[in-house]
FIKELUM-619590 format. One record per residue (C-alpha): x, y, z. Coordinates in steps of 0.05 Angstrom, whole numbers, padded with zeros to 5 digits. Layout:
% residues N
     c1     c2     c3
      X      Y      Z
...
This chain:
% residues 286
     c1     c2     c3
  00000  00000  00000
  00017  00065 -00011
  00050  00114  00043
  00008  00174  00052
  00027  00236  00097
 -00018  00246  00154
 -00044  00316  00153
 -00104  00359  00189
 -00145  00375  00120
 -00156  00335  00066
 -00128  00390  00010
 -00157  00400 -00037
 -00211  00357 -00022
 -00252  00384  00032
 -00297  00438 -00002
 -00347  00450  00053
 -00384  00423  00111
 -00453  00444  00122
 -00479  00434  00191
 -00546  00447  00206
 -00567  00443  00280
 -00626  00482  00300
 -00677  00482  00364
 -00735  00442  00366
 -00796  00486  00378
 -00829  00478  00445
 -00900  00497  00413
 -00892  00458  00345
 -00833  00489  00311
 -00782  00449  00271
 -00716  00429  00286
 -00651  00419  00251
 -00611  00358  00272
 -00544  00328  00262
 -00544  00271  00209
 -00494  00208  00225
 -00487  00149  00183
 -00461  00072  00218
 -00436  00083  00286
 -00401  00054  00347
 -00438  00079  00397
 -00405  00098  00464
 -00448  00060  00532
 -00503  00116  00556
 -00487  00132  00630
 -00537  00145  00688
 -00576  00208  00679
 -00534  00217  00599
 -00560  00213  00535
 -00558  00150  00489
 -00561  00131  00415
 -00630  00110  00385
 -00615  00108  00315
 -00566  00131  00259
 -00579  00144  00187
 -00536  00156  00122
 -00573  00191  00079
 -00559  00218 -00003
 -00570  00279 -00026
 -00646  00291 -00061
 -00617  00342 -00113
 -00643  00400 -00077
 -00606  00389 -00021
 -00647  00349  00020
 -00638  00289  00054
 -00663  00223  00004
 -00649  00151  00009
 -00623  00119  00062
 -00562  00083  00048
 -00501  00036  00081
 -00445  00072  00044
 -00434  00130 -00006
 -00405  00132 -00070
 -00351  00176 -00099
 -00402  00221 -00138
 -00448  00240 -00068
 -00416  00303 -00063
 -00460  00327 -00014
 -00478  00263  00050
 -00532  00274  00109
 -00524  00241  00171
 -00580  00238  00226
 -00572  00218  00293
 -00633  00205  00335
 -00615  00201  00420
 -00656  00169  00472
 -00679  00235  00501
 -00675  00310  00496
 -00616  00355  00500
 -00613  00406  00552
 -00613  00482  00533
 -00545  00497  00522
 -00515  00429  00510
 -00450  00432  00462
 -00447  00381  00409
 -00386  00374  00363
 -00373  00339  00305
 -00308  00319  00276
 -00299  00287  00219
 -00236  00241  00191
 -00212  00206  00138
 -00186  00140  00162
 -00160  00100  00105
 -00178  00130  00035
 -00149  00133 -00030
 -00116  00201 -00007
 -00090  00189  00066
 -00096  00159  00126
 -00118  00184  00192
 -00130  00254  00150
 -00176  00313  00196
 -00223  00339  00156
 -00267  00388  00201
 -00288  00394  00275
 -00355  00431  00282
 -00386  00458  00353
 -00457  00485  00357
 -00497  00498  00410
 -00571  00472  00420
 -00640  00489  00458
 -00675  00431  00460
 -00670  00368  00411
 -00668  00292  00412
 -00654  00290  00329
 -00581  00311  00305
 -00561  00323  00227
 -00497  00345  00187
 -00496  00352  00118
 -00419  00340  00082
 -00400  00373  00017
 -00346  00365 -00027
 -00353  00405 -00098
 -00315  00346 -00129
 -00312  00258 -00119
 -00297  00241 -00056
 -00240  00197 -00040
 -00249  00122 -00041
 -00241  00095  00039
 -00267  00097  00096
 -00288  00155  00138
 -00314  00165  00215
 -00344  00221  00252
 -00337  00228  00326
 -00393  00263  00349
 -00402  00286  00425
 -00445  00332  00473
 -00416  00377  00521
 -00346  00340  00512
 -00374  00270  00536
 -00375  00221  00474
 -00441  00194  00450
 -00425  00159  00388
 -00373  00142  00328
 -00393  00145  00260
 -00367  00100  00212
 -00383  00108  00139
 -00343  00082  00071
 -00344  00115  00003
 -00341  00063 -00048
 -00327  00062 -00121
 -00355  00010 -00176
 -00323 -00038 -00134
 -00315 -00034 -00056
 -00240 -00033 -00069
 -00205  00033 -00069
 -00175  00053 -00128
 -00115  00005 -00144
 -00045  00010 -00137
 -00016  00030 -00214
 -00003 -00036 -00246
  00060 -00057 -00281
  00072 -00096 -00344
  00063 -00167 -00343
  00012 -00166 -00271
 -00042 -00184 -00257
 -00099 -00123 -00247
 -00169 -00124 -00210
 -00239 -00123 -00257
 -00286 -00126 -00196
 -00288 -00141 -00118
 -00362 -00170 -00088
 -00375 -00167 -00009
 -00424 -00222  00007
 -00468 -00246  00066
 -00477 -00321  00084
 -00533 -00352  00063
 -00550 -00392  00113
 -00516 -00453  00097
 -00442 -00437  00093
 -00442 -00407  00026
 -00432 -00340 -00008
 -00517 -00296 -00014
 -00532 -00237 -00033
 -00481 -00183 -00052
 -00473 -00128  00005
 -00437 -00062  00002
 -00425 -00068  00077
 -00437 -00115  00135
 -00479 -00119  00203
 -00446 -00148  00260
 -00492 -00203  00263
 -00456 -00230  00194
 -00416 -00275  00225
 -00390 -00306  00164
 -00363 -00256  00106
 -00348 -00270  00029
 -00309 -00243 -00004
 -00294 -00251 -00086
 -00249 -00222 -00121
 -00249 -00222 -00209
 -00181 -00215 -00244
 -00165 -00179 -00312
 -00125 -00249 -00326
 -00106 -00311 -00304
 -00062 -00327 -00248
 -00013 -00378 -00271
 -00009 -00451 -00230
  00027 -00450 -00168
  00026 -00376 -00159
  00010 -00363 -00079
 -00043 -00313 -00060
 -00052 -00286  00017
 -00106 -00247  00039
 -00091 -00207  00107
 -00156 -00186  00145
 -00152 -00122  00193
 -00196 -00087  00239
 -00171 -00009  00224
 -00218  00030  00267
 -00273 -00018  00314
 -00303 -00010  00380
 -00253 -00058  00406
 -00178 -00034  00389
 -00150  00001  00317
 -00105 -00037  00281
 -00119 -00105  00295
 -00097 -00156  00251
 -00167 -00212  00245
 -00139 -00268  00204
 -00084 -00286  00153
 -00107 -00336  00099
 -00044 -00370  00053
 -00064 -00415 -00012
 -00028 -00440 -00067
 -00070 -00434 -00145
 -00064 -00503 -00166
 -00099 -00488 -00238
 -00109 -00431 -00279
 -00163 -00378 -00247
 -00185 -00307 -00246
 -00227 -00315 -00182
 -00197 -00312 -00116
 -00253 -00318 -00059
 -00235 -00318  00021
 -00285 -00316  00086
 -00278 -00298  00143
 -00320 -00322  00209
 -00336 -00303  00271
 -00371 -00344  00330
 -00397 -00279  00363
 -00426 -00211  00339
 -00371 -00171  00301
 -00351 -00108  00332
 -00374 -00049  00286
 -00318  00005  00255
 -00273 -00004  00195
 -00237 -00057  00168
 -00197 -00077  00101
 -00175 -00138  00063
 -00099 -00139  00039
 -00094 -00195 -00021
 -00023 -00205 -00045
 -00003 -00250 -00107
  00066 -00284 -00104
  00076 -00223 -00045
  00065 -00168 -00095
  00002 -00126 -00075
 -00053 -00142 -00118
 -00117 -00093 -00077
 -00139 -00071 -00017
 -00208 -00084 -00001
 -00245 -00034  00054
 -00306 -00047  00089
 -00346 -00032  00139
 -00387 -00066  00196
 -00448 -00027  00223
């Protein structure tokens, strides 16, 4: 993978965040909310507010929140998040927002914006997230809190065609990547339906991977599982698979299984062929 310089703005890429947080009318007025996609949320404390929901939301065209979705891609310049909490915020609470890019195609561990408003009364949070170009192929996370006590993380991927980040240039004579496929289990072992991210009750993952070409017998190919960003440690390696291509093939397929819920953040899939990087795969469980 490529070596990318940690920084405190994604330049030029972050064009604008819109944050709309407004109070919620006593007598039947409106309110404006902060809008969070998947999330690790923090344990609500005696007496402190907790996470109902969270939403990912595109843009409607008129800059509205539309469709609900698990991930956006590279062309939803502008992304709403909502986050719904177990009860009201006081008059005065602070909430912040502060958004990061943790892996993407342009850095690691990159700062995009912090944003502190304060509130009157509301249960329902939004942001909006604009960008007047593509976004960056990765994964993202917003750490949101109220009055400096964490309430929830964010996690949220931008994917391309594929759920694999743009691709390392390739050289003459290798091997390139056509298309990557996340998949649930169905039920009995074997790869389902095609998913852009996972829940942590998918125990068991699939993962498939389509080559421009055919790897040549004996060539060896390792996938190397890590959990980037989860509600349970950063960097934690999940599982190293090794096998050897005993006939020609331009699918490589791996799974990975769990015997317990997954913990939800970030994670990615390094695939190497005869050690020479062949894609890194990110995804997300929420």
């Amino acid at each position: 993978m490529r070596n990318l310089k940690r920084t405190y703005l994604l330049i030029p890429l972050i064009a604008l965040l819109t944050l709309a947080l407004a109070a919620l009318a006593c007598s039947g007025g409106t309110t404006a909310t902060e809008k969070a996609p998947e999330a690790t949320s923090a344990p609500a404390q005696e007496g402190k507010i907790g996470v109902a929901s969270i939403a990912l939301m595109r843009d409607d065209g008129n800059g509205e929140p539309g469709d609900v979705v698990q991930s956006f891609t590279p062309a939803d310049r502008k992304m709403h998040f909502e986050v719904k909490t177990t009860g009201l915020l006081s008059p005065g609470s602070k909430v912040k927002w502060v958004f990061a890019a943790v892996d993407t195609t342009e850095g690691k561990n990159l700062q995009i914006t912090t944003v502190e408003t304060d509130v009157l009364v509301a249960n329902n949070l939004t942001a909006t997230l604009t960008l007047d170009r593509d976004w960056p192929v990765g994964t993202y996370k917003a750490d949101v809190t109220i009055n400096g006590e964490p309430l929830t993380i964010v996690n949220f991927t931008v994917v391309g065609e594929t759920v694999a980040p743009a691709q390392p240039p390739a050289q003459e004579g290798q091997i390139e990547v056509e298309s990557v496929k996340l998949m649930r289990d169905d039920g009995g072992g074997n790869p389902g339906e095609g998913a852009q991210s996972f829940t942590p009750a998918d125990h068991k993952m699939h993962f498939e991977i389509t080559t421009t070409g055919m790897l040549s017998v004996g060539s060896k190919v390792k996938w190397v599982f890590t959990g980037v960003d989860t509600s349970e440690g950063k960097d934690l390696s999940v599982a190293t698979f090794e096998t050897d291509v005993t006939s020609s093939a331009n699918v490589l397929t791996a799974n990975v299984e769990l015997d317990k819920d997954w913990p939800t953040g970030s994670y990615k899939a390094e695939v190497y062929v005869d050690d020479q990087l062949l894609t890194t795969v990110d995804y997300t469980v929420q």
